[in-house]
Structures are given as C-alpha cells and as structure tokens.
N, C-alpha and C positions, 0 to 999 in steps of 0.2 A: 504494500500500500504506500511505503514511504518514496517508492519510487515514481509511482503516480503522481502523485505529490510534485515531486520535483520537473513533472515533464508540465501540468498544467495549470498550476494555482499559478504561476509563473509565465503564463503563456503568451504576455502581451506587452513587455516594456518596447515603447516608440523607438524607433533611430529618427525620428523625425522632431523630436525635441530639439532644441536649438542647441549649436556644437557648443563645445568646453561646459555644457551643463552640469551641475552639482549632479550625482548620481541622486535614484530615487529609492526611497523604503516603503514596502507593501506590506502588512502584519495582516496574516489572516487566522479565522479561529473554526476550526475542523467539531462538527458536531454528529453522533450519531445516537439513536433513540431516546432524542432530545438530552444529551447530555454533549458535555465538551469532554474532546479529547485528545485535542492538539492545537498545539499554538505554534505556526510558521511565519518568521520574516523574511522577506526578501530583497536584498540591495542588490541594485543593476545599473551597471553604466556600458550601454552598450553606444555612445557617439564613436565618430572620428574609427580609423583604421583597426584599432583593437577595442576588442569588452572584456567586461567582465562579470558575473553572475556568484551572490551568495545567498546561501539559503541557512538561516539556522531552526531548525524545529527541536519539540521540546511536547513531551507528555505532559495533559493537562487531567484534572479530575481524579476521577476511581480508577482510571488506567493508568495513571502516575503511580499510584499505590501496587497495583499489580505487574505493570510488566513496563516501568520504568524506560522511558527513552530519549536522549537526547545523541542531536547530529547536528555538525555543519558539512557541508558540502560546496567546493565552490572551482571555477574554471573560470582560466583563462586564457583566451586565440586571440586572431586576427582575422579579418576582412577579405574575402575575394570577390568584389562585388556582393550580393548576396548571400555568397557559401561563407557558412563558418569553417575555421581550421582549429579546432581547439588545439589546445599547447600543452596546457598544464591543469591536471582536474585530482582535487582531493578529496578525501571524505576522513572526518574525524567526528568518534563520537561513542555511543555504549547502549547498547539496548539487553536489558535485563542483565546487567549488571558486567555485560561481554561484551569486551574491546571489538570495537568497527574502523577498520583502516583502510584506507585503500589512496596508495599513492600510483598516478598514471601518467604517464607523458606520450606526449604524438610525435611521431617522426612526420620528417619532412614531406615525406610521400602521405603522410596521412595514418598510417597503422599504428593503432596502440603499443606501447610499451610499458606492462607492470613490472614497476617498480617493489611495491608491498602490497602486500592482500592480508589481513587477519579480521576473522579467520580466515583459512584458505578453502578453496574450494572443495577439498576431501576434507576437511573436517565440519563442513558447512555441508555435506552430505546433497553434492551439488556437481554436476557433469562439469564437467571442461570442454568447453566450444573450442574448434580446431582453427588453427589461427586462418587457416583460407577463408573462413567464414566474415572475418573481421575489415578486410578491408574496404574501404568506403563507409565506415559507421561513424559514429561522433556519439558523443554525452550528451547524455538527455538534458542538463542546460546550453548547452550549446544548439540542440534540436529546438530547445525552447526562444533562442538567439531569434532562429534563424525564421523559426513561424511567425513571432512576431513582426519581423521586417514583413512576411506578406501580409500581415492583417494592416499594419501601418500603411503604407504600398495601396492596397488593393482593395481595401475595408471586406475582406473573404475569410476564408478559412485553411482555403484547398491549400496541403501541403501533403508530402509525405519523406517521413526518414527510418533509417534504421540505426539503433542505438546500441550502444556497450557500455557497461559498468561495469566493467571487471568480472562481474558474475553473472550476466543475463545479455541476451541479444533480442532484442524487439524491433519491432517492425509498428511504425504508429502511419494514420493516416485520418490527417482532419478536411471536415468539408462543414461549409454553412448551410442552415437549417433556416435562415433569415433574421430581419427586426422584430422585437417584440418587448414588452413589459417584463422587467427581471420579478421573478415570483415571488409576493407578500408572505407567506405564509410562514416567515420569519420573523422577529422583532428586529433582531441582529441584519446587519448590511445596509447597503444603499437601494435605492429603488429607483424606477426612470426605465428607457428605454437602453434596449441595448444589443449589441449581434449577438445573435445564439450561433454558435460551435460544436458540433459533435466529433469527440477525437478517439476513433478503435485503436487498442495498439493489443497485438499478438504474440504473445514470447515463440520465439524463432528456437531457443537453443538457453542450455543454463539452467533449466528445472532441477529439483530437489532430486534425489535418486528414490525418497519412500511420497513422492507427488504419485498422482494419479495424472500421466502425462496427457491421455484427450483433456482431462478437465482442466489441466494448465494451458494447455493449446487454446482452449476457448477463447474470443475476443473479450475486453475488457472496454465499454462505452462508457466514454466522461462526456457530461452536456457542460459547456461554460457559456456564461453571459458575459461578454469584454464591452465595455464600455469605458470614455474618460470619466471617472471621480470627482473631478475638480476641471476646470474652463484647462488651466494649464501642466495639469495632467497627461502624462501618454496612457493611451487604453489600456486596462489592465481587466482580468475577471475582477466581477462586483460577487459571481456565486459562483459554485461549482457544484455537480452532484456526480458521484459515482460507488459503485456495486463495490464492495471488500469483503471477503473471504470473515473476516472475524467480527468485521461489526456491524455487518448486511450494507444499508444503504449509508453514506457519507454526504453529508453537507459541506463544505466551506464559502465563508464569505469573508470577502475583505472587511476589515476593523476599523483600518486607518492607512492613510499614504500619505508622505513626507517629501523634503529632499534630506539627502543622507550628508552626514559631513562629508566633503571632498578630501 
C-alpha cells in the first residue's frame, strides 16, 4: 500500500510554476473505516533541468499502536524534455519495528544499480526480477515527475510507465475519467471542481514467494481528483481513493499545501 502511496497522493506537482520557485509541501491524511491511519508529506521541486521529490509518511491512530511505521523516500534526476532520468533514489525508515533501506542509483544508460537492500529480497521472502526485465523503468517518484508534467501540459491523465523499487516491477497506466465535483462525503479536504484520474498499475514481477501470484497479478485502481488548492498552486490531488489488501477501501485527502523552505 505504501507504494501506492508514493506513485499517486503525489501525482501532480506543476513544472509550470514559475522557475527558481521555492519548492512546495502537500500533507495528506490517509483514512480507512473512518479512522486515520497515515499521515504523508510531500516536498517537490520539480522547475529548471533537474527535480526533486520527498515523501515522509508516518502511522497515525490504532495502527500506530499495532504495526508501527515510519518512511522517507526520496529521488533525484534530470530532465530530457519530458523523460525523467532518475539518479539517485532512497528509502529510509522501519515498519514494525524492521529496518527498510534501500539505497539505488541509475547509470547513464538508465538501469538501476542497488547499492543496499535491507531487508533483502530472500529474507523478505520475495522473487528477484532478472535484470533484463529492468531496463527502461524509473521510481515511482520519478513516474510521478513525469505524469504530472502531462496533467500540467495537457490538463489529461493519459500516461503510462513501468517502475522498480528494488523489490517490485509494475506496470501503471492513467487515463481521464473527466471534470467533476471532488466528493463531500468527507469533513476533511477541499471541495470545488476538479479532473478525475483513474491510474491501474499491475505488478509485472517481485511478488512474495507464500503471495497467491493471480491475486497479486490482479490490477490495483486508484480514482484521484487533481485540482489547484490555492489561485497559485500547481495541481495536486485534493482526494484519492483506493482498494488495500489490509484495510479494504483507503481515503486520502490533502490537509494543507505550502511552499517549502528553499
């Protein structure tokens, strides 16, 4: 779920905000059967020839109590017109009490190189994807780069990438659904009109070994509503809704957006 996370609460920072802009902060608060159970930030400065994208999350409620977790994750590339080249992508953090690492760098041509994994993929009881598979992929913040520039671009949705995280390969593909009214039926978030987004993404490769591989195969459908927040705002999701494995259906909405210290 925390990957999901990071491909689409995230899905809209502008490259059309004016250059040398102070990067921006998006805090959103993740709720499932009406309770809260995550709190993510996200600072992006994706102007000018290179970005950058942080995510910190952080267990919130009765699921802080149980199965504690906190992450930061964060990348950063360069510019090829449109393509991202990620460079340099981390993840530091701990969920149930067990260290999460993962240090990766991009070679020149584009293919990953891990540096650290912990845990590793056998003791994470997790397949190892054959490196011919990898190349042409990017990190799901860098997929998230790169979608944004077409919703900024194009005010659409239509994209499609394939990602790697060290331990999973997917395959995402978004397409717009139209304008509409972002749904009341929250206290929490903004309300107004806004693009609706529907993004499938399919695990390619990198399932559990005791997973039930069709049921992980199955598509995984997120709806977001991307609208500006504020007049001088870049579009970002106001909601997000998607299906997880442990807590059924997932809410998020944005809380608040900022600009970030530069």
């Amino acid at each position: 779920m925390r990957y999901h996370i990071l491909l689409l609460a995230a899905l809209a920072p502008n490259i059309a905000a004016p250059a040398l802009a102070a990067p921006w902060t998006a805090t959103y608060e993740f709720h499932a059967a009406g309770l809260r159970v995550l709190e993510a930030e996200f600072t992006f400065d994706v102007d000018g020839p290179q970005y950058r994208l942080e995510v910190h999350s952080r267990s919130r409620g009765l699921f802080n109590v149980f199965a504690r977790n906190e992450q930061t994750t964060s990348v950063s590339g360069r510019w090829e017109g449109d393509t991202p080249r990620p460079e340099r992508y981390r993840v530091r953090g701990a969920f149930r009490g067990q260290s999460r690492i993962v240090e990766m760098d991009f070679a020149p041509d584009g293919m990953p190189r891990l540096g650290a994994l912990e845990p590793s993929n056998a003791a994470d009881m997790r397949e190892e994807i054959p490196r011919e598979n990898l190349a042409g992929t990017i990190d799901a913040l860098s997929a998230v780069a790169q979608l944004s520039r077409i919703v900024a671009r194009t005010e659409r949705c239509e994209a499609d990438a394939r990602m790697y995280d060290a331990r999973r390969l997917t395959r995402v593909h978004a397409r717009t659904i139209g304008t509409e009214a972002v749904p009341a039926d929250w206290r929490e978030g903004l309300r107004g009109m806004a693009l609706r987004c529907e993004v499938e993404s399919v695990l390619l490769g990198g399932w559990r070994t005791d997973q039930d591989i069709e049921r992980a195969r199955q598509p995984v459908v997120t709806t977001v509503w991307i609208a500006r927040p504020v007049a001088e705002a870049p579009p970002v999701p106001l909601r997000l809704e998607l299906a997880t494995r442990w807590w059924g259906r997932l809410h998020g909405v944005l809380t608040k957006i900022e600009r970030a210290a530069p």
